[in-house]
Each structure stands twice: as C-alpha cells, then as structure tokens.
C-alpha positions as CSV (number, residue, x, y, z in Angstrom):
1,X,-15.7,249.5,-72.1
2,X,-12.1,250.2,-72.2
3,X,-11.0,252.6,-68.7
4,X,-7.8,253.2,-68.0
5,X,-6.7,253.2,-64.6
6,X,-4.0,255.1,-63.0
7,X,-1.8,254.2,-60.3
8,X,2.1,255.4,-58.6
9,X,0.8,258.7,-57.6
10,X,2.1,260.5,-54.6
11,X,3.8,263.2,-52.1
12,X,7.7,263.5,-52.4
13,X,9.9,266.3,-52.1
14,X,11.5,268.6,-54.7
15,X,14.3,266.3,-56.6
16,X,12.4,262.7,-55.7
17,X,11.4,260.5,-58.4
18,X,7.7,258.5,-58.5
19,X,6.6,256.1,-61.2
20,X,3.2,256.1,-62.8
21,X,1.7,253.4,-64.4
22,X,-1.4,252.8,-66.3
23,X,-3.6,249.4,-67.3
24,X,-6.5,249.5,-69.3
25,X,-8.5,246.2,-69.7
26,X,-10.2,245.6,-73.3
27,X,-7.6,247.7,-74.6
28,X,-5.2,246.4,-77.4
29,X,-1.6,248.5,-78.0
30,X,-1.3,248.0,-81.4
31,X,-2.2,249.1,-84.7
32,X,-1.1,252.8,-84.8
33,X,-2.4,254.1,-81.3
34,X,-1.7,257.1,-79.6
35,X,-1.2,256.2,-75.4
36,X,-0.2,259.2,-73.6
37,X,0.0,261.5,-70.3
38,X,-1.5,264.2,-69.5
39,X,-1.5,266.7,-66.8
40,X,-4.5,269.2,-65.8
41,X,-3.6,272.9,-66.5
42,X,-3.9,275.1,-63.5
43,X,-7.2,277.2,-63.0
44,X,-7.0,280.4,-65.2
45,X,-5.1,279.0,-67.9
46,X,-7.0,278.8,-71.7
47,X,-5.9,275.1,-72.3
48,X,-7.3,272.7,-70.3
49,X,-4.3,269.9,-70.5
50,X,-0.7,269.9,-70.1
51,X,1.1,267.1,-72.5
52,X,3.6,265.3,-70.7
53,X,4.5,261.9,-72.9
54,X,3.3,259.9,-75.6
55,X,3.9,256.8,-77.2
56,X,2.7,256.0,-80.7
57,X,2.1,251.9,-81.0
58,X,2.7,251.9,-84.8
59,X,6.6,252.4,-84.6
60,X,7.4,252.2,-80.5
61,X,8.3,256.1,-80.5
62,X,8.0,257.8,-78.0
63,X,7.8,261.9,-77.4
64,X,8.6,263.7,-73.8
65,X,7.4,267.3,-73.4
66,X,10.4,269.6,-74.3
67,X,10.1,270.7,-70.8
68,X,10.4,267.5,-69.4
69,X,13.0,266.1,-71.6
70,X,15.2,264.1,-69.8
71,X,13.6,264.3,-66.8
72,X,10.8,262.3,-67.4
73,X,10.6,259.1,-69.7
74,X,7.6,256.9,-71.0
75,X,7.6,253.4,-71.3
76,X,5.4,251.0,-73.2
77,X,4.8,247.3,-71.6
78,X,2.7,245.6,-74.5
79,X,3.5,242.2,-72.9
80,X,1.3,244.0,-69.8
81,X,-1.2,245.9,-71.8
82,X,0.5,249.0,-70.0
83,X,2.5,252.2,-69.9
84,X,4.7,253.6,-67.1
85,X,6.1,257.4,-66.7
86,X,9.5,257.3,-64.8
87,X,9.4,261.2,-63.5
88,X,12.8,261.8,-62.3
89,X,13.8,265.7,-60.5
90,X,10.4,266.3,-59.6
91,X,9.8,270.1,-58.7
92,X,6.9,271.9,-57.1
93,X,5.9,272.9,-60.8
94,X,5.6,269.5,-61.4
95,X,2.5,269.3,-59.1
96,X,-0.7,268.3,-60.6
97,X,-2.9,265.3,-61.3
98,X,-2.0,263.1,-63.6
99,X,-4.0,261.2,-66.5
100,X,-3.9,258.2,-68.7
101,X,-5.2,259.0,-72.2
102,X,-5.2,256.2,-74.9
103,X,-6.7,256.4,-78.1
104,X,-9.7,254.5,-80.1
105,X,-8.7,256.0,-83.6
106,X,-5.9,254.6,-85.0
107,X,-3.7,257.6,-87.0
108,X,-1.1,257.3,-90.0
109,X,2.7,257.0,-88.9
110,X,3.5,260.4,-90.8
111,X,0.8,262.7,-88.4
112,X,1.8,260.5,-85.6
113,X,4.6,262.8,-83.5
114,X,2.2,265.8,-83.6
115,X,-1.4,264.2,-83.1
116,X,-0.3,262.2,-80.2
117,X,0.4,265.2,-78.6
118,X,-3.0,266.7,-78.8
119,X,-5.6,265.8,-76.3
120,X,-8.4,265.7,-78.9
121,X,-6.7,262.6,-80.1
122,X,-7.7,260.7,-77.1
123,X,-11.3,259.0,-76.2
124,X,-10.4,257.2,-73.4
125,X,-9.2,259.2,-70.1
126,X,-8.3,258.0,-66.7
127,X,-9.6,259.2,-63.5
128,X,-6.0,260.8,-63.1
129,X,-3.1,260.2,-59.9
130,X,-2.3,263.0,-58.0
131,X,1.3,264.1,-57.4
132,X,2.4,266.6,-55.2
133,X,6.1,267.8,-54.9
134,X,7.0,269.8,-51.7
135,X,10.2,271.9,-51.3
C-alpha cells in the first residue's frame, strides 16, 4: 500500500521560508508519473484543491503554480524516493494544509504539463502538513 507521508510543516511569519518534504514507501518515481502538491481550497469555494507544484518523472519537469512562480520550487530526490517544496516569501494567503499527491497511472509525455496539474490524476494522497503564516 503505497502512502505518502508529509513532513516540514509549520508556523512562521509573513516573508519566512519552510521546506516540505514527502516519502512514500512501495512507491517507484519512474515511468511517466505525475508527483505533486496540493493545497486544500478554503470552505465556500467550488474546487476542492489548490495546485501548487508538480513534477512529471518521464522528462524531470517540473510546473509551479503561476501564482507561486518563483516563490516556490519543487524538487525531485529519486535517489530518496522523495520530493521537497522549497516555499520561499510565505504570506498569510499562503496558509493552508498541505498534501502529497503521487500518481498510480502512468500518462504520455505530451498530456503530461496539463494532467499533472489536475487532482484527478492522483490516487495516492497524504494526510497533508499544516502551514500557517502570521503577519
């Protein structure tokens, strides 16, 4: 049973930085995998996640939010079986918990950039980290 397991979560204030990491045992990063991040929409919206980052193990590419771009970065440790999300600037709107998706389908290289960004992709969900950013 593959579960991936969150860690890094925290409190810091408005500009900090926290790493996240996540580990999933019986879980092999290759062959055209979607591993990504995910953050839980606030209460009233329609859509239940927020896409942060993903990393697509056919090619190594990785995709940041547009709203995050250059603020946040994910990072692929095969050697580990693990990802990390370096969130750099933090602000309060970044507040949330945080989740681990990876995927048991495995996806063509062309529908990569846009599936890994859907949270139907994903089977395999994390408990989730909580962050909280303070002013």
């Amino acid at each position: 049973q593959v579960q991936p397991v969150e860690s890094g979560g925290g409190s810091v204030q408005a500009g900090g930085s926290l790493r996240l990491s996540c580990a999933a045992s019986g879980y092999t990063y290759d062959s055209n995998k979607c591993v990504g991040w995910f953050r839980r929409a606030p209460p009233g919206k329609e859509y239940e996640w927020v896409y942060i980052a993903s990393v697509f193990t056919g090619d190594g590419i990785t995709h940041v939010s547009d709203s995050m771009k250059g603020r946040f970065t994910i990072s692929p440790d095969n050697a580990k079986n693990s990802v990390a999300l370096q969130m750099n600037s933090l602000n309060e709107e970044d507040t949330g918990m945080y989740y681990c998706a990876l995927s048991r389908r495995q996806f063509y290289v062309a529908g990569a950039p846009a599936l890994c960004k859907r949270s139907g992709s994903y089977e395999y969900w994390g408990q989730g980290t909580q962050v909280t950013v303070s002013s």
